[in-house]
Backbone as CSV, one residue per row, in Angstrom:
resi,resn,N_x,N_y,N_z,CA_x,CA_y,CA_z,C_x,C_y,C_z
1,UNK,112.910,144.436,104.927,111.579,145.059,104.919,111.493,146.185,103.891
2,UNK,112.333,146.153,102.855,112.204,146.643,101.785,111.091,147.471,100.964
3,UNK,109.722,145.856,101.443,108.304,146.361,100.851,107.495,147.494,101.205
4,UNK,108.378,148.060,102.823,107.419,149.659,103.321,107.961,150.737,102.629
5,UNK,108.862,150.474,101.653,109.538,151.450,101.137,108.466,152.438,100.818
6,UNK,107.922,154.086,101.098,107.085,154.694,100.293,105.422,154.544,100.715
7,UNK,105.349,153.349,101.693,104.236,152.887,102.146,103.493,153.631,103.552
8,UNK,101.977,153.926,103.116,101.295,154.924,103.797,100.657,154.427,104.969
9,UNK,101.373,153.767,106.125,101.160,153.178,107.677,100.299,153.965,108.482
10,UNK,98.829,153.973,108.993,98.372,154.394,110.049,98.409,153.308,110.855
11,UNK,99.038,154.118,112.412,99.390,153.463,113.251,98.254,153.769,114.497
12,UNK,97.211,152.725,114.808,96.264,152.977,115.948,96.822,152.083,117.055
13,UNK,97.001,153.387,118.407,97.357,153.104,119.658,96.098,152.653,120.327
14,UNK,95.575,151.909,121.166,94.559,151.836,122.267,95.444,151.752,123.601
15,UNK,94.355,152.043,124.472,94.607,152.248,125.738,95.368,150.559,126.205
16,UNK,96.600,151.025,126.991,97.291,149.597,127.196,99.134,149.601,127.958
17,UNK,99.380,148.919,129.091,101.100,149.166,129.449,101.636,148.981,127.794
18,UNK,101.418,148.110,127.556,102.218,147.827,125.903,102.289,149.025,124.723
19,UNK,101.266,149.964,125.481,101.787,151.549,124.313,103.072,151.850,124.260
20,UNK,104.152,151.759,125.230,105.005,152.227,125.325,106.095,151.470,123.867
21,UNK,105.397,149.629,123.539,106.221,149.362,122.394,105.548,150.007,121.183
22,UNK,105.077,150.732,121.483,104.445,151.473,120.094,105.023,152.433,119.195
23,UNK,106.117,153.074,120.650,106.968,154.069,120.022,108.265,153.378,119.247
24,UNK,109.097,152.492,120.069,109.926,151.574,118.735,109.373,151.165,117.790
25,UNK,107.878,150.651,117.700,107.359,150.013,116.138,107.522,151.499,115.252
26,UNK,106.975,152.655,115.082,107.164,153.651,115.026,108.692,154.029,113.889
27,UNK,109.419,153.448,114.498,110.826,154.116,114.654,110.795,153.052,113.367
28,UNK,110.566,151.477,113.997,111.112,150.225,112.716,110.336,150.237,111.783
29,UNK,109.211,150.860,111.676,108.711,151.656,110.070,109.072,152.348,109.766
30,UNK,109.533,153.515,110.188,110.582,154.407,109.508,111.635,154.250,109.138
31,UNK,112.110,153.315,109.733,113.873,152.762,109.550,113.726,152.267,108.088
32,UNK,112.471,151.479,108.160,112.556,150.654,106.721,111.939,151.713,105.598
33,UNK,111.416,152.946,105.406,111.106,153.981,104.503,109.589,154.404,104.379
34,UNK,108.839,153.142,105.494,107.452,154.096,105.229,106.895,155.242,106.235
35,UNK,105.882,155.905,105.977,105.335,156.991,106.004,104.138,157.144,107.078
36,UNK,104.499,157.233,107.684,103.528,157.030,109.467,102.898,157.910,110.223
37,UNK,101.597,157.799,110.364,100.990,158.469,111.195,99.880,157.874,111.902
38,UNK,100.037,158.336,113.465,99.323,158.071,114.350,97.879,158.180,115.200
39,UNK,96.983,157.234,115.145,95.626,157.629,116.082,95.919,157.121,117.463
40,UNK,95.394,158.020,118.321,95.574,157.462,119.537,94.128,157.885,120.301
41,UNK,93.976,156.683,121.088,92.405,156.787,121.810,92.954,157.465,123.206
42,UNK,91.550,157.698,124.174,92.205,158.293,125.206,92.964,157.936,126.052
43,UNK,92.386,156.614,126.138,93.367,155.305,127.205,94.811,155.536,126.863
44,UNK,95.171,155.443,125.566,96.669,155.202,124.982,97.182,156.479,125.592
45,UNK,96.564,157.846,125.580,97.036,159.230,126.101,97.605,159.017,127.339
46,UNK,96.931,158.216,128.350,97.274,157.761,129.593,98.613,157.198,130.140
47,UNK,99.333,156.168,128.595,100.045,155.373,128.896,101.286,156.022,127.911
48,UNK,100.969,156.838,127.324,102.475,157.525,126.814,101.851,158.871,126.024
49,UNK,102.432,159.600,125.308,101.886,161.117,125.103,102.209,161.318,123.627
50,UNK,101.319,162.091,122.817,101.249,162.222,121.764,102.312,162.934,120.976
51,UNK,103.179,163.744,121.756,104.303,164.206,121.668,105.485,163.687,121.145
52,UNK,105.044,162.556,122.031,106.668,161.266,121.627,105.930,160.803,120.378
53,UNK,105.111,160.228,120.000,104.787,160.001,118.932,104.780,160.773,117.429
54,UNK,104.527,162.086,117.891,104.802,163.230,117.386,106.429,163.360,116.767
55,UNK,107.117,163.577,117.667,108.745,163.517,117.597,109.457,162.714,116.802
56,UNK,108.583,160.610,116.881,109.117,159.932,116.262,108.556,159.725,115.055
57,UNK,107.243,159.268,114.478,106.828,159.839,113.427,107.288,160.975,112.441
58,UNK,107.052,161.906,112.902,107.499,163.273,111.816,106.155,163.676,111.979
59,UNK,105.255,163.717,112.408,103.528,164.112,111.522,102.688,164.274,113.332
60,UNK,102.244,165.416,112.979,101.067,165.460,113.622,100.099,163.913,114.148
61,UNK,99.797,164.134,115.330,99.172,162.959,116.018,97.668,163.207,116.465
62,UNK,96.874,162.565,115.615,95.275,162.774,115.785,94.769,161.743,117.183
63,UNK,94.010,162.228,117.639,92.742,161.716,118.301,91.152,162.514,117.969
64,UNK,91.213,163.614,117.735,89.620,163.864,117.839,89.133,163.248,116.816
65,UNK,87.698,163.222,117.070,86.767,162.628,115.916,86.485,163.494,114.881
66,UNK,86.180,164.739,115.390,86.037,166.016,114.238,86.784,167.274,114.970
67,UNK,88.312,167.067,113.728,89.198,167.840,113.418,88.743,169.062,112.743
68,UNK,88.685,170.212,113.525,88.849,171.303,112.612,89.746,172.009,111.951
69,UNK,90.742,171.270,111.798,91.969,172.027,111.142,91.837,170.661,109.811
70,UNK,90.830,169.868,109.580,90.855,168.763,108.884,89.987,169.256,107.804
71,UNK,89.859,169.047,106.273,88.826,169.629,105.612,87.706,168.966,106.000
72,UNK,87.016,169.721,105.650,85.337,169.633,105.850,85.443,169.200,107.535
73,UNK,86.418,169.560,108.484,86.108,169.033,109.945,86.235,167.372,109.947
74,UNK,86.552,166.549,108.665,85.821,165.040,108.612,87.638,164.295,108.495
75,UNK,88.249,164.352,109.923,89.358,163.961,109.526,89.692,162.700,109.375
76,UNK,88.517,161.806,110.216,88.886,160.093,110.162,88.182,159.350,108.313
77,UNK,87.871,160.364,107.397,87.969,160.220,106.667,88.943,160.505,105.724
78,UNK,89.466,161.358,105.769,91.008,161.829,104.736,92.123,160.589,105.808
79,UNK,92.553,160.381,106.574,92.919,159.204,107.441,92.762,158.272,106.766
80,UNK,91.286,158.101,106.344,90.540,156.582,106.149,91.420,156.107,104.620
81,UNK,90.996,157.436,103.860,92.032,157.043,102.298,93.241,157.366,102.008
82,UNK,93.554,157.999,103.341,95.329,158.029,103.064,95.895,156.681,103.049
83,UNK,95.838,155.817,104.067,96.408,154.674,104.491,96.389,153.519,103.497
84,UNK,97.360,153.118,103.755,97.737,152.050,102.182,97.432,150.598,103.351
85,UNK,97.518,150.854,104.500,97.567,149.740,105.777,96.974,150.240,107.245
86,UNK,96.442,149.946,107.657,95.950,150.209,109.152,96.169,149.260,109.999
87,UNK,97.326,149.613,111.487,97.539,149.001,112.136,97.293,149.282,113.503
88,UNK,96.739,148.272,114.032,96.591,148.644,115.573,97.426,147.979,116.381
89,UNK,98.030,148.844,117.308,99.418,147.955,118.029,99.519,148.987,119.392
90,UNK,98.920,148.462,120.535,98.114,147.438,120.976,96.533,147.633,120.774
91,UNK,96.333,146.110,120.618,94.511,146.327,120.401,94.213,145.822,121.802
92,UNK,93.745,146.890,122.681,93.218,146.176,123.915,91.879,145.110,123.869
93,UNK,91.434,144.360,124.801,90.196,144.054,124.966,89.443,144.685,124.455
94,UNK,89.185,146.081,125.297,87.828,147.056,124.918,87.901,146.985,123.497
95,UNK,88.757,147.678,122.883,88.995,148.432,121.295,88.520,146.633,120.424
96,UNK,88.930,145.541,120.501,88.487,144.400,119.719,87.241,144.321,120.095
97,UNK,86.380,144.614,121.347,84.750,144.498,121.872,84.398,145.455,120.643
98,UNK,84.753,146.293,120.598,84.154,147.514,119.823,84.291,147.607,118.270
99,UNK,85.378,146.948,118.020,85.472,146.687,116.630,84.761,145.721,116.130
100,UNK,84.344,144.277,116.979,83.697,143.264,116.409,82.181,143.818,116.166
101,UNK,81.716,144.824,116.963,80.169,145.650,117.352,80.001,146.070,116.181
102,UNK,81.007,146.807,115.472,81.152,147.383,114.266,80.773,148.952,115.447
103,UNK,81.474,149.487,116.518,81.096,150.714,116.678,82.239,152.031,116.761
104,UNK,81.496,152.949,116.729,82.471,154.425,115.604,82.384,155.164,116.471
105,UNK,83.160,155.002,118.172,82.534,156.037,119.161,83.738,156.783,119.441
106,UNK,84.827,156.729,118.327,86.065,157.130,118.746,86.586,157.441,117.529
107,UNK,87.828,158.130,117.282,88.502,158.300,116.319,88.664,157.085,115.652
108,UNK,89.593,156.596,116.304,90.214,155.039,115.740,88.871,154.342,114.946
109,UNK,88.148,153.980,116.322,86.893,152.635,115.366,86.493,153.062,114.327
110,UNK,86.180,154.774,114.247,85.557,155.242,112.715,86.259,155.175,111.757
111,UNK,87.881,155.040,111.770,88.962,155.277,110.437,88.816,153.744,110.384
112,UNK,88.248,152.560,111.393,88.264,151.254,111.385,87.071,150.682,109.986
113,UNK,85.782,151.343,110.019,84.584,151.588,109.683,84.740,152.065,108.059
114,UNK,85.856,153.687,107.839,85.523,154.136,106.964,87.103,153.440,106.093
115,UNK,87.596,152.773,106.415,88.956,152.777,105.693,88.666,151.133,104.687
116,UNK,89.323,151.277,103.073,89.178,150.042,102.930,90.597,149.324,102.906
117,UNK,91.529,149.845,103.357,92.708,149.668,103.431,93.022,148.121,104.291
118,UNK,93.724,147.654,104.203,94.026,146.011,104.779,94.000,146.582,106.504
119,UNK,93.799,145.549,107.224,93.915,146.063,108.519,94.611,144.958,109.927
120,UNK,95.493,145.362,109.980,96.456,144.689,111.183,96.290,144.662,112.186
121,UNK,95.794,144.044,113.424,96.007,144.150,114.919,96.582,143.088,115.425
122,UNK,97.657,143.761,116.817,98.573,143.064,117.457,97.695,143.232,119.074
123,UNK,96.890,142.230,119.183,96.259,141.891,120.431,97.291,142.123,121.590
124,UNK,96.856,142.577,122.886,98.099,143.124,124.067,96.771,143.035,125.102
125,UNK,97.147,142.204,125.755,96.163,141.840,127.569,96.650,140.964,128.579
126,UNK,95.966,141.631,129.877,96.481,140.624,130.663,95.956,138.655,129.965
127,UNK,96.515,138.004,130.527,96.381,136.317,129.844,95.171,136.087,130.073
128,UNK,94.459,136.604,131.473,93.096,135.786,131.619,92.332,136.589,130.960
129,UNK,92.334,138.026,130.393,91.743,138.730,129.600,91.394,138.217,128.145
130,UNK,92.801,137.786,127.792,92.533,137.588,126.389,92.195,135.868,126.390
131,UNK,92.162,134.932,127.582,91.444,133.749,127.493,89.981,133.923,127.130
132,UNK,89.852,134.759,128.112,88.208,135.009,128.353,87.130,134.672,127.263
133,UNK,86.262,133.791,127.599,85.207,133.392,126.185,85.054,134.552,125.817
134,UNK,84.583,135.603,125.826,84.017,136.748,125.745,85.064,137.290,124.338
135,UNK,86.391,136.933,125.221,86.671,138.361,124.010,87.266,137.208,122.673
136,UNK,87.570,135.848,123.290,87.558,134.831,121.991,86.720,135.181,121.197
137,UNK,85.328,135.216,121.426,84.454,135.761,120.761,84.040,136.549,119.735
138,UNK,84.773,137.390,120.704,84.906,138.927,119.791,86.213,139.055,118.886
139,UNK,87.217,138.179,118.462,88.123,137.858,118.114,87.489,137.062,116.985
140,UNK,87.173,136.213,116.802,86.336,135.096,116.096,84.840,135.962,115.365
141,UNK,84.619,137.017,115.788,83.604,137.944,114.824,84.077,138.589,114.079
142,UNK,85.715,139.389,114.834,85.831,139.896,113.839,86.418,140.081,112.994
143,UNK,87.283,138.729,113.090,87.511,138.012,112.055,86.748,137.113,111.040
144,UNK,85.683,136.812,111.311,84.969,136.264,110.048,83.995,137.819,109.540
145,UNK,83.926,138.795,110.265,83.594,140.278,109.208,84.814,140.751,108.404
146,UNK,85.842,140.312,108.322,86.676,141.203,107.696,86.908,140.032,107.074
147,UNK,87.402,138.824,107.540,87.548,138.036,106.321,89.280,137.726,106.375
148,UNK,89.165,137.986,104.653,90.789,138.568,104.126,91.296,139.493,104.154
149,UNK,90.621,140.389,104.774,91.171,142.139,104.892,92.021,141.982,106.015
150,UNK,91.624,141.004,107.271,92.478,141.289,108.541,93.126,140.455,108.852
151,UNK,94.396,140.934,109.257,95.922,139.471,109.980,95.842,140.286,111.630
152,UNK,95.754,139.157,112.446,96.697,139.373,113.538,97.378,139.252,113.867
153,UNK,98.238,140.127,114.324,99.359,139.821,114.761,99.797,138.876,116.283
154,UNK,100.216,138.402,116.831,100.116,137.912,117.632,98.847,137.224,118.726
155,UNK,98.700,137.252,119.887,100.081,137.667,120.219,100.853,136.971,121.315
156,UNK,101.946,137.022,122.055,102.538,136.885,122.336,102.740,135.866,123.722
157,UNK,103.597,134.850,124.236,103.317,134.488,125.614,104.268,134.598,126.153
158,UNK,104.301,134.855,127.657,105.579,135.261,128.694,104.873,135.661,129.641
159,UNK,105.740,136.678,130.513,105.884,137.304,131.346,105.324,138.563,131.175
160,UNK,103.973,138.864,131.753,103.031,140.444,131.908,103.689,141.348,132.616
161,UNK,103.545,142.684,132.511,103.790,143.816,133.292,102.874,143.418,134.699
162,UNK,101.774,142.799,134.824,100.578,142.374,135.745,101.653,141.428,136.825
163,UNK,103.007,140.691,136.167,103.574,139.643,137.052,103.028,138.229,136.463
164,UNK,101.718,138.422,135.618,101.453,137.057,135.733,101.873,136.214,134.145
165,UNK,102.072,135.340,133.791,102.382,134.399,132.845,101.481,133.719,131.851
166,UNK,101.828,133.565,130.493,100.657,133.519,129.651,100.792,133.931,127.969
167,UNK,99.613,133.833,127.501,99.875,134.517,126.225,98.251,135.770,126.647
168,UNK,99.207,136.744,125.700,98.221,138.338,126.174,99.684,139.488,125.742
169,UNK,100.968,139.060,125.685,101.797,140.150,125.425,101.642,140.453,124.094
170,UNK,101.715,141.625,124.018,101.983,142.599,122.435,103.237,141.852,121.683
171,UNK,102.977,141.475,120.223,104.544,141.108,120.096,105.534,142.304,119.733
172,UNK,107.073,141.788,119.475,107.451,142.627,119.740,107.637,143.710,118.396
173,UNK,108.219,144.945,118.390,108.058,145.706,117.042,108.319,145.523,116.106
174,UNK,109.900,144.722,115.923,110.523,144.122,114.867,109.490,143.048,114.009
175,UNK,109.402,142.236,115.109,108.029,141.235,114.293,107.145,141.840,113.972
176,UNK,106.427,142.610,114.363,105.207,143.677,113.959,105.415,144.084,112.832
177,UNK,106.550,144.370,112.606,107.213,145.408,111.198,107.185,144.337,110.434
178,UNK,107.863,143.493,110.373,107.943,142.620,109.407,106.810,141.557,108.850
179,UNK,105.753,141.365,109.671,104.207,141.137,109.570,103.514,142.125,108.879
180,UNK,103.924,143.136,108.860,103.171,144.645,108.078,103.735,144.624,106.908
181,UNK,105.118,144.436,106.298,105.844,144.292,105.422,105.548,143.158,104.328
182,UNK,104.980,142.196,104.840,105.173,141.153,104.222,103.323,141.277,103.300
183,UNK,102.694,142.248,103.834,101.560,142.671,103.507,101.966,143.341,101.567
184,UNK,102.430,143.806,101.416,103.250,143.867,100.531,104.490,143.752,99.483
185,UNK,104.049,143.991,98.073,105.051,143.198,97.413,106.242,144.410,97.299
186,UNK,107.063,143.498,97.008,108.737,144.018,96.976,108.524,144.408,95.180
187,UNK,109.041,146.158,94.889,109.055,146.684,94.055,110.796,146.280,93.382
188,UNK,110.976,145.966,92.195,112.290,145.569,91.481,113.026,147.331,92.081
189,UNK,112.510,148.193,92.480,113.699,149.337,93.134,113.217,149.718,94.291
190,UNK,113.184,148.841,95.422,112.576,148.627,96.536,114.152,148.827,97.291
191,UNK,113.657,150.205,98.112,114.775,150.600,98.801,115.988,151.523,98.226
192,UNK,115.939,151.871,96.974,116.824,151.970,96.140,116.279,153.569,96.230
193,UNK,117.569,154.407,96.417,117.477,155.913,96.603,117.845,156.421,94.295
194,UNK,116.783,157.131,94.334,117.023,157.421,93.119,116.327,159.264,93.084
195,UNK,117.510,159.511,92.103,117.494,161.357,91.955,117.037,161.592,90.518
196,UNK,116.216,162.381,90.199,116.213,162.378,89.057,115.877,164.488,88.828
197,UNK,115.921,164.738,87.607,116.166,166.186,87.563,115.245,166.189,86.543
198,UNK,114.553,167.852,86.756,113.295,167.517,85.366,112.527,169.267,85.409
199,UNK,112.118,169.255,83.804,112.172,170.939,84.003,112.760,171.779,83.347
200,UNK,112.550,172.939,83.190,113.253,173.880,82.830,114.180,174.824,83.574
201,UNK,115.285,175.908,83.167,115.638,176.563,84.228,116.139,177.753,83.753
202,UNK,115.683,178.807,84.055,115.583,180.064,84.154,116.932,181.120,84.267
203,UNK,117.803,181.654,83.790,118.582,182.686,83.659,118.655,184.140,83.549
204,UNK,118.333,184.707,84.833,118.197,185.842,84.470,119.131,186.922,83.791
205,UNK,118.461,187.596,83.003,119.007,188.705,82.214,119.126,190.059,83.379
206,UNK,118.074,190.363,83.534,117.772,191.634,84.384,116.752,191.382,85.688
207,UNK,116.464,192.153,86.353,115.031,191.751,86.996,113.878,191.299,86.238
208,UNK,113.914,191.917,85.533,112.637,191.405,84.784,112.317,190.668,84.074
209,UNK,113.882,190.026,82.848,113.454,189.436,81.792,114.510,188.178,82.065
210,UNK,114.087,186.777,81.596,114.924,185.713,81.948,115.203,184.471,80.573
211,UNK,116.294,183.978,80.308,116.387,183.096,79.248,115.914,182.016,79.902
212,UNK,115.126,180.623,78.810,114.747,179.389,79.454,114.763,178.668,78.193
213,UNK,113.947,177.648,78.315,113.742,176.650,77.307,112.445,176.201,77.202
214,UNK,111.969,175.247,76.476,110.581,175.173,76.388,110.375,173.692,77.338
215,UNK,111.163,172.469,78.171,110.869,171.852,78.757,109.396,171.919,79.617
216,UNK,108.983,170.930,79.500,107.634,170.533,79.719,107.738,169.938,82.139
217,UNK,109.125,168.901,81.489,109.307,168.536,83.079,108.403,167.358,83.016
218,UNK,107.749,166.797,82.038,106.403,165.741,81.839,107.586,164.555,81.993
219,UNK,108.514,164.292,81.396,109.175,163.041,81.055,109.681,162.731,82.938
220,UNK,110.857,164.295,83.176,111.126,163.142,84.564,109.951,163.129,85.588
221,UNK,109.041,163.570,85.814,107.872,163.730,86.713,107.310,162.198,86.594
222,UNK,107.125,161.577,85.050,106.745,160.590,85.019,107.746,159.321,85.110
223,UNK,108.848,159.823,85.081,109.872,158.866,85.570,110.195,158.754,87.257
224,UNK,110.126,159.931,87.814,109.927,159.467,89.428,108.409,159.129,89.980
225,UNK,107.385,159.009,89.130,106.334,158.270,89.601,106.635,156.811,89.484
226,UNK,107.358,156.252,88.104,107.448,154.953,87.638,108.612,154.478,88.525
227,UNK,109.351,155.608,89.289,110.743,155.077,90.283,109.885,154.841,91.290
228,UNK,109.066,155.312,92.003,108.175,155.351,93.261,107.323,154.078,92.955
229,UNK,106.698,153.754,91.666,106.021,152.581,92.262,106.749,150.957,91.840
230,UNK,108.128,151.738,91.971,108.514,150.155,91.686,109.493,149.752,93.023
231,UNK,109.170,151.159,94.181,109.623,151.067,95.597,110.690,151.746,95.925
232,UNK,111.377,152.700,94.634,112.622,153.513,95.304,112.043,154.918,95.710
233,UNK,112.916,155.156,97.246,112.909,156.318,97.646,113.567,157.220,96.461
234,UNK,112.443,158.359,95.959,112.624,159.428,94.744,112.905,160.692,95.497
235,UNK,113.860,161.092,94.810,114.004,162.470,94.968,114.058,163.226,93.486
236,UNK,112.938,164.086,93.486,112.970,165.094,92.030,113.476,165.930,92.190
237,UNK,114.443,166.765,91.593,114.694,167.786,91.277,114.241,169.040,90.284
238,UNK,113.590,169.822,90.366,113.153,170.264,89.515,112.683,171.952,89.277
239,UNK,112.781,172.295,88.172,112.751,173.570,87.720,111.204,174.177,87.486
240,UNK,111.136,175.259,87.562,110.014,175.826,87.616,108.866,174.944,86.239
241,UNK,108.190,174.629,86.621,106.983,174.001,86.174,105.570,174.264,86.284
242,UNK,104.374,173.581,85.924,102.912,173.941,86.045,102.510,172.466,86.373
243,UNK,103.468,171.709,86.606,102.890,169.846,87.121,102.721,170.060,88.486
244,UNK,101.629,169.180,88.857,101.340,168.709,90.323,102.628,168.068,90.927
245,UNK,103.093,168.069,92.361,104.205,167.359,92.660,103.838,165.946,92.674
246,UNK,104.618,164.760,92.515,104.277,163.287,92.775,103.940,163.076,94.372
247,UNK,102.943,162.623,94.604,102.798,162.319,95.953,104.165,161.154,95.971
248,UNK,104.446,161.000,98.021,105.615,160.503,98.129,106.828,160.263,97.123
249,UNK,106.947,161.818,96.561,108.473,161.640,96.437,108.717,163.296,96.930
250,UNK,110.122,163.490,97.319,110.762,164.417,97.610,111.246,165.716,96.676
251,UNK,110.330,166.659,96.566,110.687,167.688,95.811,111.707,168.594,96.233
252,UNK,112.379,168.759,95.067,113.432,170.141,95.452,113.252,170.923,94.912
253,UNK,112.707,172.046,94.696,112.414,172.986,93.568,113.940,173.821,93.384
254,UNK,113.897,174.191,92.439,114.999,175.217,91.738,114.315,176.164,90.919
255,UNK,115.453,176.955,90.380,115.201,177.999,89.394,116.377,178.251,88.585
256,UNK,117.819,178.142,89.148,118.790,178.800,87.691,119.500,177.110,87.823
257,UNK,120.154,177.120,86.400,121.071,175.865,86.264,122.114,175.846,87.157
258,UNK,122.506,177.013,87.702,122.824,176.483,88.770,122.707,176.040,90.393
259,UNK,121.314,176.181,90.718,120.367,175.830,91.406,120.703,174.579,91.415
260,UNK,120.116,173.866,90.138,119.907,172.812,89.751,121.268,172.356,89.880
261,UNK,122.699,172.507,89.577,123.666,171.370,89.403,123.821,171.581,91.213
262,UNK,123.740,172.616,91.670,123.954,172.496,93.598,123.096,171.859,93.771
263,UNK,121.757,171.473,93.694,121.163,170.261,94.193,121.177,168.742,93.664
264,UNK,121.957,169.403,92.442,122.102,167.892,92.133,123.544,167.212,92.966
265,UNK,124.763,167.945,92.990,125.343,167.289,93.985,125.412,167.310,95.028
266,UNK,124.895,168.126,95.845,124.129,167.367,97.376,123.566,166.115,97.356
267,UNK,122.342,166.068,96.572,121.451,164.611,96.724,122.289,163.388,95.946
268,UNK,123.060,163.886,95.185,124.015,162.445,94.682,125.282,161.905,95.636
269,UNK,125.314,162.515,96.636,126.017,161.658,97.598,124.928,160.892,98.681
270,UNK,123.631,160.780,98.336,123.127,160.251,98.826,122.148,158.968,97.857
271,UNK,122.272,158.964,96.952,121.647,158.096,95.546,122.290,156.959,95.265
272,UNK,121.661,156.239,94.587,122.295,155.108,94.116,122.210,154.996,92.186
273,UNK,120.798,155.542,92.019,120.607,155.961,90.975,120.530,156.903,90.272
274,UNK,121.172,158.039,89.031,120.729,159.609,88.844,120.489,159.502,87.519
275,UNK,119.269,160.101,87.382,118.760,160.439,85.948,118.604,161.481,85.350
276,UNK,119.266,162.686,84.689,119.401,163.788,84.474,118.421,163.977,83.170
């Protein structure tokens, strides 16, 4: 699963027993290198806590509709264009009624609404639930509104938490992951840990006055963008500069050369590739 290397996963919980596989899917996107964060509706609050999600992720866990710690308050929009993928795992009944409606009465359905990002759901119900003409229905709408934008995932037949037998189970995370994965192409340095160093670096004379060089930092900045989109986990190293950092890659800032050679051998026992 190579292809999540670097890849920007929103993960939408709905209300459902099957939240609880939400937290291993979680874990098997991270395992494989992408970048995860979570909506959760209120139902899902019910069935496991934003905390654990919190913990396993790395990132803050949204539900409100208007975030005030979000700019402009409008957070299911910065959500909406972060995400390189939107996945829902479990999509209950209700949450597919509401998505086929096209309605925005929740966090989730609105990042559903405002996102143009590809979009995944792994259906999770009791068996006679998800027989039901009704929500076939609503399955069959909303899939011919999205088209090619949406895969489902499953889902699944066995044995319910309910006791009863059927297809209605969530599948399981591993498959989930690798259904999300396959959504994307495999970069020629897909998976591949690469360090690169870039910048100038500073020697002080006194407090006040310092020797440097005229490095720009333009060449490796644009070499761990061109490492990042060909799928390797980047780590920059780098000396005082006036460049924007590369989104998803790992900055280390420095200041004296020898800053710079201590971070360079720390992160090279962890590299495969180093570009000085």
């Amino acid at each position: 699963m190579q292809q999540l290397c670097n890849r920007r996963i929103l993960l939408g919980i709905s209300g459902g027993i099957a939240a609880y596989k939400s937290a291993e899917l979680v874990r098997e996107l991270k395992k494989a290198g992408a970048d995860v964060r979570v909506i959760m509706t209120d139902g899902a609050r019910e069935f496991i806590t934003p905390l654990t999600m919190q913990a396993l992720s790395g990132n803050p866990v949204h539900y409100a509709l208007l975030d005030p710690e979000a700019e402009a308050g409008m957070g299911h929009i910065e959500l909406a264009k972060w995400a390189d993928l939107l996945l829902i795992a479990p999509a209950s009944a209700n949450l597919i009624a509401r998505l086929a409606q096209g309605m925005g009465n929740d966090l989730l359905t609105t990042v559903c609404l405002a996102t143009d990002a590809p979009l995944c759901i792994a259906p999770a119900m009791n068996q006679a639930m998800w027989r039901d003409p009704v929500t076939q229905a609503n399955m069959a709408r909303l899939t011919d509104a999205h088209k090619d934008n949406l895969t489902v995932i499953g889902p699944d037949a066995g044995e319910q938490a309910c006791g009863d037998v059927g297809p209605g189970r969530m599948m399981e995370p591993a498959a989930i992951a690798e259904a999300v994965a396959n959504h994307f192409e495999s970069g020629v340095l897909a998976g591949v840990s690469v360090v690169i160093t870039a910048g100038p670096t500073r020697e002080a004379i006194d407090p006040v006055r310092y020797i440097t060089n005229h490095s720009s930092g333009k060449m490796g900045y644009a070499l761990a963008e061109a490492a990042r989109d060909a799928g390797a986990r980047v780590t920059l190293i780098s000396g005082p500069v006036t460049l924007q950092p590369p989104e998803r890659v790992k900055l280390v800032r420095v200041n004296s050369a020898l800053d710079m050679l201590q971070a360079a051998e720390s992160e090279l026992e962890h590299c495969e590739i180093f570009i000085a």
